[in-house]
N, C-alpha and C positions, 0 to 999 in steps of 0.2 A: 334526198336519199343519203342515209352515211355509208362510207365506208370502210372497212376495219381493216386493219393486220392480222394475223393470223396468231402466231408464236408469243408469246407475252401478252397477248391481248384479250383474245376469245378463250383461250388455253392454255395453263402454265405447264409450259414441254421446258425449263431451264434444265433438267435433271437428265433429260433426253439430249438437251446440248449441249452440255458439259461433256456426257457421255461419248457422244459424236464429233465432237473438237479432240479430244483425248485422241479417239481412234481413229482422225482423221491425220492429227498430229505424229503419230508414230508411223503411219501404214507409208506416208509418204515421204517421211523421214526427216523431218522439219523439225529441228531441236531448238531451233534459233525462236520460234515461236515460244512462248509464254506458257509455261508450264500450269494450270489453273488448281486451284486445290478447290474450289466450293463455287457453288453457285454465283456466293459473292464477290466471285472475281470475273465475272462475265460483264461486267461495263469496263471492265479495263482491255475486253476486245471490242463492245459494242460500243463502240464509239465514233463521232462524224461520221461522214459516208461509208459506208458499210464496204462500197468499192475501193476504199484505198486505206481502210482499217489498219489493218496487217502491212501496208508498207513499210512500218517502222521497222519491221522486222524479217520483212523476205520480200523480193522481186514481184512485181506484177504478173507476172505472167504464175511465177509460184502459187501467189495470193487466189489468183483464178479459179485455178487447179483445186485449191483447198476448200476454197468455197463448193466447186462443183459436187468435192469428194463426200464435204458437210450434210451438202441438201440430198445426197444419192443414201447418206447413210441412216439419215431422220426419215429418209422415206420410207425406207426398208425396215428399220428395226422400230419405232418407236412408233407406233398408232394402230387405233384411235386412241385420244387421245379422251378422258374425264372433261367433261363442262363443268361450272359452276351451278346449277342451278338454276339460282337469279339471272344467270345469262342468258343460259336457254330461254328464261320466259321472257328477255328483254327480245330479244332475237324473231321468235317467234309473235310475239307483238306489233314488230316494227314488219311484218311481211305484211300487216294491214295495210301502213300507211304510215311513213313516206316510202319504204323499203330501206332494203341494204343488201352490202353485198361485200365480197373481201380482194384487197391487193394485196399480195402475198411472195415473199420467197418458195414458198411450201407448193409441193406439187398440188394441182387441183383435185386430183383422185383422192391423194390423203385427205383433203381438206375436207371432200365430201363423203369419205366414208367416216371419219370425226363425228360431222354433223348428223349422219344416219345413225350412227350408233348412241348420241345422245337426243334424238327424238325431235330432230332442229328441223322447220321446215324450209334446206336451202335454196337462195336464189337459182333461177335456170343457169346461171355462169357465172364460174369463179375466175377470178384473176390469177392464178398461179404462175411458178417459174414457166412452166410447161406450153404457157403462150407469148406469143413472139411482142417482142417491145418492151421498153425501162417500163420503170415501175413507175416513172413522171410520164409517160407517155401513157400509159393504160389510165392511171387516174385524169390525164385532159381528156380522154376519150370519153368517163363516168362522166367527170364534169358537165359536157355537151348532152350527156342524158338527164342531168338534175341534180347530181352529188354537188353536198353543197360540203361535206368535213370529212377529213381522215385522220381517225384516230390508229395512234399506233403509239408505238414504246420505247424508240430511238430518236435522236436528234439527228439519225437519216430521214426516217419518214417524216418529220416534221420538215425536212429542208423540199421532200418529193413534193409534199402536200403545198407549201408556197410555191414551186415552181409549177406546177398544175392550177396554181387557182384556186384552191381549197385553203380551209382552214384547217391548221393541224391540230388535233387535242392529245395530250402527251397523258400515258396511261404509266406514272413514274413507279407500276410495281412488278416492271416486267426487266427486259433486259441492258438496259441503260440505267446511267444515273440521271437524275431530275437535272444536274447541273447541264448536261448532253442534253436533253431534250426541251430544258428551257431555252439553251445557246442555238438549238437547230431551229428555232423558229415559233415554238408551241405559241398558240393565240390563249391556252386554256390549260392547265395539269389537271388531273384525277390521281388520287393516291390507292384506291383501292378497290375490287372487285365491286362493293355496294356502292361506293361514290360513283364508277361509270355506270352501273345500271337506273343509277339516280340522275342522273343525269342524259343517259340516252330516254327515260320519260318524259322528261322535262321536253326535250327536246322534239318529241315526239306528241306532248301536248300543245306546243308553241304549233309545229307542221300543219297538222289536223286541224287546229282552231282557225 
C-alpha cells in the first residue's frame, strides 16, 4: 500500500498557503515571523520538522497556536481543491491493487470532499489532523497493515516516513526545497506531477506482478 501527503503532493494548495500563513500571521499578531512575498518563499518556512519550523522566530507555544490557526483556516476557506488529471487516474488505479491511502496535516472532511469533487475513488479512512496521534505514529500503524512508502514534499515527512519504517519519496515540486527533502531522509525524489504518476505505475506493476 503507498501512502501520500496531502498538500504539495496529491494537490497544489501553495496559493491557499500562502494565503493562510499571511492571515494567520496578522490575525494573531506575529510580526516576528517572516513576511512571504510568493509561493517561492514557502521552503524558507517548510523546512525540517515542521514542529519546530518556526522556532527561529516565535516561542513554541506561539509556533502551536499558528499552526493550529493555519490548518483551521485552509479548512474553511480553500477546498476542494483541482486534481491533476493523471493523478486522479493514478489514484483511482492503485484502489485495485496494492491500495493507498493519505497522512496528512489537512483535516479528513476536507480531504475527502477534494476527492469527491474530483471523481477519486477514496480509501474508507484518511489519516487527517482530525485523528488522534503524530503523523509517525499513524504511518507505523499503515505500516502493520502493509504500507510499504510515503511520499510527501518536506524533509519532515521524509524524517515521519524513516521513523515509521517506510520508505520516503520526496515529491521536490511542492512545498519544500529538494535540498530539505533530500537532508530529511528521501530514499527516492520525483520532480514532477508526471514523474510521480510514473512512477507510482511502476510501482504498482512491480506490486501486482
Amino acid at each position: 500500500m503507498l501512502v501520500f501527503d496531502f498538500d504539495g503532493v496529491l494537490v497544489d494548495s501553495r496559493l491557499a498557503t500562502l494565503a493562510a500563513y499571511s492571515a494567520a500571521r496578522t490575525s494573531l499578531s506575529m510580526p516576528a515571523l517572516p513576511e512571504l512575498s510568493g509561493v517561492e518563499d514557502l521552503p524558507l518556512i517548510y523546512t525540517g520538522l515542521l514542529t519546530n519550523s518556526l522556532h527561529r522566530w516565535v516561542s513554541a507555544a506561539d509556533s502551536a497556536a499558528f499552526w493550529t490557526e493555519h490548518a483551521r483556516l485552509m479548512a474553511a476557506n480553500a477546498e476542494p481543491y483541482p486534481m491533476a488529471p493523471p493523478i486522479v487516474a493514478a489514484l483511482n488505479a492503485l484502489a485495485a491493487g496494492p491500495g493507498w491511502t493519505v497522512v496528512s496535516g489537512a483535516e479528513s472532511s476536507s480531504m475527502r470532499r477534494t476527492f469527491l469533487a474530483n471523481r477519486v475513488a477514496a480509501p474508507g479512512r484518511l489519516y487527517g489532523r482530525d485523528l488522534a496521534g503524530t503523523k509517525t505514529e499513524k504511518l507505523q500503524a499503515l505500516r502493520g497493515l502493509g504500507a510499504t512508502h510515503y511520499v510527501g514534499d518536506t524533509g519532515s515527512d521524509m524524517k515521519h516516513a524513516a521513523a515509521a519504517g517506510l520508505i520516503g519519496v520526496g515529491v521536490t515540486c511542492g512545498f519544500a526545497s529538494a535540498a530539505d527533502i533530500v537532508a530529511g531522509g528521501a530514499r527516492l525524489t520525483v520532480g514532477s506531477v508526471p514523474e510521480l504518476c510514473d512512477w507510482i505505475a511502476r510501482h504498482q506493476r512491480e506490486r501486482c506482478a
